[in-house]
Every structure is written in structure tokens, then in C-alpha cells.
C-alpha positions as CSV (number, residue, x, y, z in Angstrom):
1,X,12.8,-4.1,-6.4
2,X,9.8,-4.4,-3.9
3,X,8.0,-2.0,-6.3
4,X,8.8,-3.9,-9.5
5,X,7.4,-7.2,-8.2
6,X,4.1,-5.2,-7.1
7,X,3.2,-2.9,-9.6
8,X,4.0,-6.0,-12.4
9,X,1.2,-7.9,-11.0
10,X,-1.3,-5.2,-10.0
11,X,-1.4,-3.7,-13.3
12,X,-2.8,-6.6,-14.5
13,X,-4.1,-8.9,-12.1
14,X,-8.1,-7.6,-11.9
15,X,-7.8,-8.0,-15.8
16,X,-6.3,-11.4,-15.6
17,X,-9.1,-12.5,-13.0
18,X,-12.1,-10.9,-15.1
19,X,-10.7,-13.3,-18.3
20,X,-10.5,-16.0,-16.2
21,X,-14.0,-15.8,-14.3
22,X,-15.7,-13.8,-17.0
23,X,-17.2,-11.6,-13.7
24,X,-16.4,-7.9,-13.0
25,X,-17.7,-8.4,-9.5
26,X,-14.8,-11.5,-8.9
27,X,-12.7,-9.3,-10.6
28,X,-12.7,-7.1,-7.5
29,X,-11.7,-9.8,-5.7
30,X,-7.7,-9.8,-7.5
31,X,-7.2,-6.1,-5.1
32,X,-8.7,-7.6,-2.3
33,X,-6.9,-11.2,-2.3
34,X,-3.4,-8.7,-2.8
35,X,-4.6,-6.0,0.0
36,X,-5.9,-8.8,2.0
37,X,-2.9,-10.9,2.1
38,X,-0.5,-7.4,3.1
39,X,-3.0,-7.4,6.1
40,X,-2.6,-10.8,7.4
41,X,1.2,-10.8,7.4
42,X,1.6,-7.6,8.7
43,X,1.3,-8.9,12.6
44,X,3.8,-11.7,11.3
45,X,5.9,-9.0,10.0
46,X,5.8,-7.0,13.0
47,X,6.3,-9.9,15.3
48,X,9.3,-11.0,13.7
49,X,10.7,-7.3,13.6
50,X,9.9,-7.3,17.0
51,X,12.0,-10.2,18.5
52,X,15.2,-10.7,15.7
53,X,14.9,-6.7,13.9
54,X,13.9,-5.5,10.6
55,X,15.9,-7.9,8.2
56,X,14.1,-11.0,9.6
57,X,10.1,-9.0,9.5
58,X,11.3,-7.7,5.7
59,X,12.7,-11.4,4.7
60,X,9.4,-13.0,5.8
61,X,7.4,-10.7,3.5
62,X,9.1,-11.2,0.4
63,X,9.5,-15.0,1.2
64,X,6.1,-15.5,1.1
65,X,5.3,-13.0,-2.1
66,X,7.7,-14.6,-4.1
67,X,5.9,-18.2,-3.3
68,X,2.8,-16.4,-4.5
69,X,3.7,-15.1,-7.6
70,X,4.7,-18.9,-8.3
71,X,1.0,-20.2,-7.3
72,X,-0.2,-17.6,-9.6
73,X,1.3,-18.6,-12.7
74,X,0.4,-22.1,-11.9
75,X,-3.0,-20.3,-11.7
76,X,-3.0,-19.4,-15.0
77,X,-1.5,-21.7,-16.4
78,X,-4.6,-24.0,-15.7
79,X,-7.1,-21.4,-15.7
80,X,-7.8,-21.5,-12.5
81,X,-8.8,-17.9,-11.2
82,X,-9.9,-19.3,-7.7
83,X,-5.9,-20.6,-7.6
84,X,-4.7,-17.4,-9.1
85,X,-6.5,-15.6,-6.1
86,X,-5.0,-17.7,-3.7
87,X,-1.8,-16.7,-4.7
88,X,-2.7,-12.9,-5.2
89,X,-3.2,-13.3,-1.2
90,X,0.6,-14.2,-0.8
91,X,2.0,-11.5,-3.2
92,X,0.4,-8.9,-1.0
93,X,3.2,-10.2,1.1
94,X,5.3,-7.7,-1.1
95,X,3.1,-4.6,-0.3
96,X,3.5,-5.7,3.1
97,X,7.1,-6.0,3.1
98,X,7.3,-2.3,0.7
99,X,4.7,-0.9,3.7
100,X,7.0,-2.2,6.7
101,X,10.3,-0.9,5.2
102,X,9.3,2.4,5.2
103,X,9.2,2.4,9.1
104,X,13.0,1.0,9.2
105,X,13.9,4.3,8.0
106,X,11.9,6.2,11.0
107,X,14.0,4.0,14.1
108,X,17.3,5.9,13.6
109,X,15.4,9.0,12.7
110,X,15.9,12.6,15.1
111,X,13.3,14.4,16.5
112,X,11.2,16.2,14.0
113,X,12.7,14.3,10.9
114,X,10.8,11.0,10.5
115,X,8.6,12.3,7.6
116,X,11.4,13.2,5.8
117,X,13.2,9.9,6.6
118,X,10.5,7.8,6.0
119,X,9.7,9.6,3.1
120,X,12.9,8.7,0.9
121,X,12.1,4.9,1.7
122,X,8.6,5.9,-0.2
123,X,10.3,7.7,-2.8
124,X,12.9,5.0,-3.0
125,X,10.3,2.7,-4.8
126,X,9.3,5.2,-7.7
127,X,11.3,3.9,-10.4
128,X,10.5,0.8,-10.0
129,X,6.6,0.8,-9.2
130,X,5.9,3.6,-12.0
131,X,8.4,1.1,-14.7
132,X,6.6,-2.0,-13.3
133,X,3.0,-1.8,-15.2
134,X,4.5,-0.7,-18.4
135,X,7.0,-3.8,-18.4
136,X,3.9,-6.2,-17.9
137,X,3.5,-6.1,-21.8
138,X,7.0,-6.9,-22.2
139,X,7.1,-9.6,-19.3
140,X,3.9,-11.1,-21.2
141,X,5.7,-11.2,-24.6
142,X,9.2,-12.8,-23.2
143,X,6.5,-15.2,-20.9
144,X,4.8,-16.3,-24.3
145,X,8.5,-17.2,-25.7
146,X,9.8,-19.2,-23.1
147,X,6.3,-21.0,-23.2
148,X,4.2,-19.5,-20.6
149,X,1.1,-19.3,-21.3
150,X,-0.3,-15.8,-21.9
151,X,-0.5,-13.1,-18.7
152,X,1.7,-16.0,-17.2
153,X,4.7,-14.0,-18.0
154,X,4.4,-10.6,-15.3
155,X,3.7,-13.0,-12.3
156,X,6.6,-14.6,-13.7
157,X,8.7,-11.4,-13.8
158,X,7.3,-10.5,-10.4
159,X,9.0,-13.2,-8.7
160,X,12.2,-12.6,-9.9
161,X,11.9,-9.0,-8.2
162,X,10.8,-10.1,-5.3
163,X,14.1,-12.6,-5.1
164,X,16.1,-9.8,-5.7
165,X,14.4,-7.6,-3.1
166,X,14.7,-10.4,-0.1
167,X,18.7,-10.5,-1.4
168,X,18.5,-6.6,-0.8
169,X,17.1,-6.9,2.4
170,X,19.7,-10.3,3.7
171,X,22.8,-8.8,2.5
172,X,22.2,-4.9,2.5
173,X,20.0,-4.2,5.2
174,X,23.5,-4.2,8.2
175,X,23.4,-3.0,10.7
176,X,19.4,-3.5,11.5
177,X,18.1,-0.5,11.8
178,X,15.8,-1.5,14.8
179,X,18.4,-3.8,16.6
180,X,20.6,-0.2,16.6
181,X,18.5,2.2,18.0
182,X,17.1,-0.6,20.8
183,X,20.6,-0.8,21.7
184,X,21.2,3.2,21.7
185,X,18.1,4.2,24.1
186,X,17.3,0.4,25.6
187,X,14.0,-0.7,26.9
188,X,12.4,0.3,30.7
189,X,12.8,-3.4,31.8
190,X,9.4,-3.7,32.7
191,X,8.2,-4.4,29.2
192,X,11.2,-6.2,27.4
193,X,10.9,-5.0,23.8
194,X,10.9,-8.6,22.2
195,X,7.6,-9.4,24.6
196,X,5.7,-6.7,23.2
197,X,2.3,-7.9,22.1
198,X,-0.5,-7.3,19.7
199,X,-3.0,-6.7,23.5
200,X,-0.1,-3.7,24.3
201,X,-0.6,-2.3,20.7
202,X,-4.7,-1.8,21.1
203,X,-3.8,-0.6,24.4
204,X,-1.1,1.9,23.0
205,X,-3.7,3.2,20.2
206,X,-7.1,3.0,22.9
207,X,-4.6,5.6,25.1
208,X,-2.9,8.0,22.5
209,X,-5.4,10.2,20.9
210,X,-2.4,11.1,18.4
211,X,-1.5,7.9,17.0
212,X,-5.8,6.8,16.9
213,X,-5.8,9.8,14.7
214,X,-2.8,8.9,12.4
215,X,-4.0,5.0,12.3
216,X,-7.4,6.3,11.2
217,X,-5.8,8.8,8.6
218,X,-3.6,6.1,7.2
219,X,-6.8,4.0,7.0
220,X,-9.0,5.9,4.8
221,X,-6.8,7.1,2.9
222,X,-5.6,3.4,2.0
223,X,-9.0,2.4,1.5
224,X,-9.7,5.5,-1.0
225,X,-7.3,5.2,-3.1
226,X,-7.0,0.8,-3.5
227,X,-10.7,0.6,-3.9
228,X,-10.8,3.5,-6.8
229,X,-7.5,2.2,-8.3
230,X,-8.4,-1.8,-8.6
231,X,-11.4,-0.8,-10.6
232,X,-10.0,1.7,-12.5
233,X,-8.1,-1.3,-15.1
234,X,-11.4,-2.8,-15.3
235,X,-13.3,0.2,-16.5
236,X,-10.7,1.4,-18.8
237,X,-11.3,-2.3,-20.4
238,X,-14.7,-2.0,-20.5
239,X,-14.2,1.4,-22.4
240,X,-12.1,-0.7,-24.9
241,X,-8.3,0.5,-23.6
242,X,-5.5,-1.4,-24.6
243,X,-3.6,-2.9,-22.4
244,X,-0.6,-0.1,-23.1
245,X,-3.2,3.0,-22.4
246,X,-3.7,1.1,-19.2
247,X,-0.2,0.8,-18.1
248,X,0.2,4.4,-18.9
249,X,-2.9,5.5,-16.2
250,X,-1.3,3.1,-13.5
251,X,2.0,4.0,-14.0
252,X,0.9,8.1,-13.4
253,X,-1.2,6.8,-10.4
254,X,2.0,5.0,-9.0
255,X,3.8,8.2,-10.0
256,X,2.0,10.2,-8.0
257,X,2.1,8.3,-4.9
258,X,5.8,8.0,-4.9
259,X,7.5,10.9,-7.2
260,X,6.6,13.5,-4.2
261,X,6.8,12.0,-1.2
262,X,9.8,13.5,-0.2
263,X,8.4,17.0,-0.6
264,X,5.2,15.8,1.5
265,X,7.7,14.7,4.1
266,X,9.2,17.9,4.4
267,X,5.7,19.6,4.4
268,X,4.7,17.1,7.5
269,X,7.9,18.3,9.2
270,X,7.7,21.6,8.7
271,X,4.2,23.0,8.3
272,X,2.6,19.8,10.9
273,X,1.6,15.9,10.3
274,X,-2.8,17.4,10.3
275,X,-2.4,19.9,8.1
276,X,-0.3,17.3,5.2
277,X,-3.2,14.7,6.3
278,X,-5.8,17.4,5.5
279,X,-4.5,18.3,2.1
280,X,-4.1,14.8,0.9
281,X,-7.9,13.8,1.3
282,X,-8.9,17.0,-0.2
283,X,-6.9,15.4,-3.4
284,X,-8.5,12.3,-2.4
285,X,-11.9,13.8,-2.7
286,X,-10.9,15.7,-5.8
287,X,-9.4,12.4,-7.2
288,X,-12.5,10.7,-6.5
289,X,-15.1,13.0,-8.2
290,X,-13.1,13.6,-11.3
291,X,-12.5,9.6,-12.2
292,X,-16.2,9.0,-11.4
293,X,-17.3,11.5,-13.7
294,X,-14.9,11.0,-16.6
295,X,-17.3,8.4,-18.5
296,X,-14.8,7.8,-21.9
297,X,-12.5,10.4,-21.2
298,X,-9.3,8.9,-20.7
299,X,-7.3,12.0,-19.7
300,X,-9.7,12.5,-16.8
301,X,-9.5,9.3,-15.9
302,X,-5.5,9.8,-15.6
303,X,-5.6,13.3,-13.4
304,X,-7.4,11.6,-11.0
305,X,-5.8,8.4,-10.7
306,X,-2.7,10.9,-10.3
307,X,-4.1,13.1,-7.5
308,X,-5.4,9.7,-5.8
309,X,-2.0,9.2,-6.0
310,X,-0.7,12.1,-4.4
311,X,-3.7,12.2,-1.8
312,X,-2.0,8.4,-0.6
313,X,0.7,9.7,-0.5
314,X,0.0,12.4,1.9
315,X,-1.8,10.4,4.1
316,X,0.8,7.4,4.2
317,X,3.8,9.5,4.6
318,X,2.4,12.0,7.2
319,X,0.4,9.6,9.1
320,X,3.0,7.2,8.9
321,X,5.3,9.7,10.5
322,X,2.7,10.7,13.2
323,X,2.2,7.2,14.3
324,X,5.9,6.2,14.8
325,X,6.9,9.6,16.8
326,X,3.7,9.3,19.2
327,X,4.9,5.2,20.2
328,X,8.4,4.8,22.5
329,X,10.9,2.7,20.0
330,X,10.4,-0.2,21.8
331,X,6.7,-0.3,21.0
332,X,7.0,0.2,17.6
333,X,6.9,-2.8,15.4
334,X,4.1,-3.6,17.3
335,X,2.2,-0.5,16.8
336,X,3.0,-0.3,13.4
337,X,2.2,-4.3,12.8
338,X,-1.4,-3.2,13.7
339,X,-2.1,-0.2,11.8
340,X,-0.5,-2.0,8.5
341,X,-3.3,-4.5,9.6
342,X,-6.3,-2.1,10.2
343,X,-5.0,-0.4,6.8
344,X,-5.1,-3.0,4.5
345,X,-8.3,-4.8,6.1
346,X,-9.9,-1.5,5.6
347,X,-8.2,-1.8,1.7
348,X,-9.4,-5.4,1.4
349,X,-13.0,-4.5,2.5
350,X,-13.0,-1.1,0.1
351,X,-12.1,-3.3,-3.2
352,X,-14.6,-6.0,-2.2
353,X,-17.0,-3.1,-2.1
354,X,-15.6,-1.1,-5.2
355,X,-16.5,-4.6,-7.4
356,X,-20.0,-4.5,-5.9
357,X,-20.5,-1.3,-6.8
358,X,-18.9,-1.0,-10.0
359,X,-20.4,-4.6,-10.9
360,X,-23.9,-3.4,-9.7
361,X,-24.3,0.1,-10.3
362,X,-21.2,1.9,-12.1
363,X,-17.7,3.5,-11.6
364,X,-19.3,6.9,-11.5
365,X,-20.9,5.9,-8.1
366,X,-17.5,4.1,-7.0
367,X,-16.2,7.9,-7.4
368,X,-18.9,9.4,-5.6
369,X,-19.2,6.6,-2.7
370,X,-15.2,7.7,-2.0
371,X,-15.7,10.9,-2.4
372,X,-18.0,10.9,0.7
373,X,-16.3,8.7,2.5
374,X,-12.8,11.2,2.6
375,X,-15.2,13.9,3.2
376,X,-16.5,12.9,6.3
377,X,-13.2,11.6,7.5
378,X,-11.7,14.8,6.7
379,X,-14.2,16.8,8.7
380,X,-13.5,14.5,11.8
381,X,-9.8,15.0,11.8
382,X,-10.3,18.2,11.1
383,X,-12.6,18.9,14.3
384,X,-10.7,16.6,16.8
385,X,-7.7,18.3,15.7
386,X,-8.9,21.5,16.7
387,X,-10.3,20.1,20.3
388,X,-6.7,18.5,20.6
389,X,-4.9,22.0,19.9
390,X,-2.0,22.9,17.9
391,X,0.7,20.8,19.8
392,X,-0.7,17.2,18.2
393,X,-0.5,18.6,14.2
């Protein structure tokens, strides 16, 4: 449900803004107000996981995503893109929530299996992010009925996910996950779990080469793949795509970040977390160069929206796992609270970029900006993987 009530409103949203503004640049600004908003509730998130368990860290993320798909179609309703924005920011609340959840699945998890865990939470949101941006079109034309006025209707549509997600989460999600496994292997006493603090996380990630790695993994590839994907609906409407043919390339992005995760989980598992990591910003790169160079081909476009896709995917799901089996349980939410921060500041900053770029030069450079970017991230990990030896992969 998480997935429906974000993919409704990013299929659409950098559209929305560029009618609204009549600016491609500002239109940038609809991925970073969502990416930006998943970043400053993730240390809320976290900090409320931390003291009362998972249920209470995933309430307070859909709480506030479901107030900002209201603000949005208040946004709209008055033309307001500066207002629609402002809500954008609170419906990254959902992302945030989607992004945390996946770690619920790794607090339980054995030794050796927390790709694979976290992995089906991942997996768990492909029907309903790969559905979501083709029932924007739909959610517009039952909007327009009930008297919304037009684009109104997905935010609309969005919120009533996101109600149903935070009933998902109050009455489903028993026993915590986190509460359980706190209680199973309890805390040192010297650092009470609940008093865990955002100065302990930076200490955690300063000290543990292997989770730095992972955080910076999870980072770039984030940043790759938001910053070619919020431009991507602008371009195909600059090439004169209807809002259908869009839909379609979103929906086979979203696809491929969720439809495999499970295998990549497996593959973190079995074959090793820098290896998966590897692989996926070799897609990224791939992913990159291909969109950039497509011009009006459309199909081009789509293959490498769908190996951006995949290329997340492997960085999300095997950094994700490296990061929460290098951190003690009762560090976690912590931990995690600050690389879902560092991930989506890093998104925020790459879609404020991509509309510069895009706005200033073209989406062909966009490709080739990423493309170099993942390159030389690639070739660090690669190296201090190699200095680290065999045991951190």
C-alpha cells in the first residue's frame, strides 16, 4: 500500500509542477521536495523505532505522508506549485516509511540471511509501485468526477493508500519486530538501546569500514537512479509522450527495482554483499548512458529506466543488508536512521542538480554526468574492497 501512495504521485508530480510553474528547472524541484522530505524524517523515524519499536517509526512516516498528499491537492487546487511542493516534502514521508520497513525484516533475520529477508520486504511493494503510475490516469479521471480539479485526483488516491498502509502497519505489524529481537539478545547495559543517539551513529559509521562502505554504496546508487528518473517524465513530455506512454516507462523502472530483489538478495548472500554492489552500478552506468543517448527513441529510453531500476535495486538491497549485519541490534535504528538520511540528501541534491542540468544543457548530459559519477564510485569500492580482503564482501 506504501508503494501505491508513492508511485501515484511520482509518476506525475514533476509534470504537475512544470504546468504549474511553466519551468523545467522548478520542475526538478517536485523529486527533490519528495526525496528531500524521506530525508528529514528518517532521524524521526529512527528515533521513534528506537525508543517504542518499529510500528511507532513506520506510523510516524505514513502520518505525515498522508497529511501531504492532502496539502498537495489543496496545491493544485489553487494553482499553487510553491504549496504543492510543500506538500511533496511530507509525502516523501511514504518513501521514508517504504525505506525503514525494509530493515524490520533484517531484526529477526539469522546469520547470513538478511539480504534475502530484507529483500521480500522490497519485493513486497512491486505490485503496488509498478500498478501505481498507470492508475494515475484513472485516479485523474475519477478526481475530475467527484470535482477535483484536474491532476488533483492521484494525490487524492495517494492518500487513501497511505491510510491504508499506516492501518497495515497499527494492526498487522504484532509482535514488533525490533521490540522481539531486543528482548531475545538484550542490550550491554552500558548503552541502553532506547538512548542511542544520532553522535553514536557517526561514531558507529567513522569506526566500521564495512558499514562506511555500504552507507556510501546505498548513497550513490540512490542518487543515480532519483536524479535520472525525476527527469526522465519531463523529457518524455518534452518529446510529446502521453501521459499513458509515461506511465508505461515508470511503471518498467519501478518494475525493475522491485520484481528482482529477491533474486539480488540471494546473490548478496551467496556470492557476497561487494560483488552484488559492483554489479548493480555497472547497470547503473549502463542505465545511465543508454537514456542519455536515446534522443526520441522511446524504447531506449524504457531499457534504461529498467536497468536503473535493477542497478537500485542491487545497491539498496545488498548495501542495505551489509549495513544492518556490520551494526549490534541495539544500534540499528540508529544506524539505519542515518544512512536513510545521507541517502536521500544525496537524492535531494542529485534531482536539484538533474533540473539544472537538464534545464541548462540537456538530458543527454544528465546521462553522462551519472554515468561518471557510478563510475568513479565503482572503482573506489572496488579498490577498498580489495585492501579490506575477502572477509568484508
Amino acid at each position: 500500500m506504501g508503494g501505491v501512495g508513492v508511485a501515484v504521485g511520482l509518476a506525475l508530480s514533476s509534470v504537475v509542477v512544470f504546468k504549474l510553474s511553466g519551468s523545467a528547472f522548478i520542475s526538478g524541484f517536485a523529486g527533490t521536495a519528495t526525496v528531500l522530505g524521506a530525508a528529514l524524517l528518517a532521524l524521526p523515524i529512527a528515533k521513534a523505532a528506537g525508543k517504542k519499536g518499529r510500528r511507532a517509526g513506520l506510523s510516524l512516516a505514513y502520518i505525515a505522508a498522508l497529511t501531504g498528499c492532502v496539502i498537495s491537492v489543496a496545491g493544485i487546487t489553487i494553482a499553487s506549485w510553491p504549496l504543492l511542493l510543500a506538500g511533496l516534502v511530507l509525502v516523501g514521508g511514504g518513501s521514508a516509511g517504504n525505506y525503514a520497513a525494509r530493515y524490520s525484516a533484517t531484526d529477526l533475520s539469522p546469520d547470513g540471511h538478511a539480504a534475502r529477508h530484507l529483500s521480500l520486504v522490497v519485493w513486497a511493494a512491486t505490485v503496488g509501485s509498478v500498478a501505481g503510475p498507470n492508475l494515475a490516469e484513472p485516479a485523474d479521471a475519477i478526481g475530475r468526477k467527484l470535482g477535483l480539479v484536474g491532476t488533483a485526483g492521484p494525490f487524492a488516491f495517494a492518500a487513501l493508500a497511505f491510510a491504508l498502509a499506516l492501518l497495515v502497519v497499527v494492526a498487522g505489524l504484532r509482535p514488533d519486530p525490533l521490540v522481539l529481537a531486543r528482548s531475545l539478545k538484550p542490550s550491554d547495559g552500558q548503552h541502553p538501546a532506547g538512548n542511542r543517539t544520532i553522535r553514536d551513529a557517526w561514531q558507529i559509521l567513522r569506526t566500521t569500514p564495512t558499514a562506511r562502505r555500504a552507507l556510501i554504496a546505498i548513497a550513490v546508487s540512490h542518487t543515480a537512479m532519483v536524479s535520472v528518473m525525476s527527469m526522465t517524465p519531463v523529457h518524455l513530455t518534452h518529446e510529446g509522450a502521453a501521459i499513458s506512454v509515461i506511465g508505461i516507462v515508470i511503471s518498467l523502472h519501478i518494475a525493475g527495482m522491485f520484481v528482482l530483489s529477491p533474486v539480488v538478495g540471494w546473490l548478496a548472500d551467496k556470492a557476497g554483499k561487494v560483488p552484488v554492489l559492483l554489479a548493480g552500478m555497472v547497470l547503473l552506468l549502463a542505465a545511465g548512458l543508454l537514456a542519455g543517448t536515446a534522443g526520441h527513441a522511446v524504447w531506449q529510453i524504457t531499457v534504461g529506466l529498467t536497468l536503473l531500476g535493477i542497478g537500485w535495486s542491487c545497491g539498496l538491497v545488498a548495501g542495505s543488508a551489509m549495513l544492518s549485519e556490520s551494526v549490534a541490534i541495539e544500534r540499528r535504528p540508529a544506524v539505519q536512521g542515518v544512512s536513510d538520511l545521507l541517502m536521500n540528501v544525496c537524492g535531494a541534491t542529485g534531482t536539484v542538480l538533474a533540473g539544472a542540468i537538464v534545464g541548462g544543457v540537456s538530458y543527454l548530459a544528465l546521462g553522462l554526468s551519472v554515468g561518471a559519477m557510478v563510475a568513479a564510485a565503482a572503482l573506489w569500492l572496488a579498490l577498498t574492497a580489495l585492501r579490506s580482503g575477502p572477509a568484508t564482501a
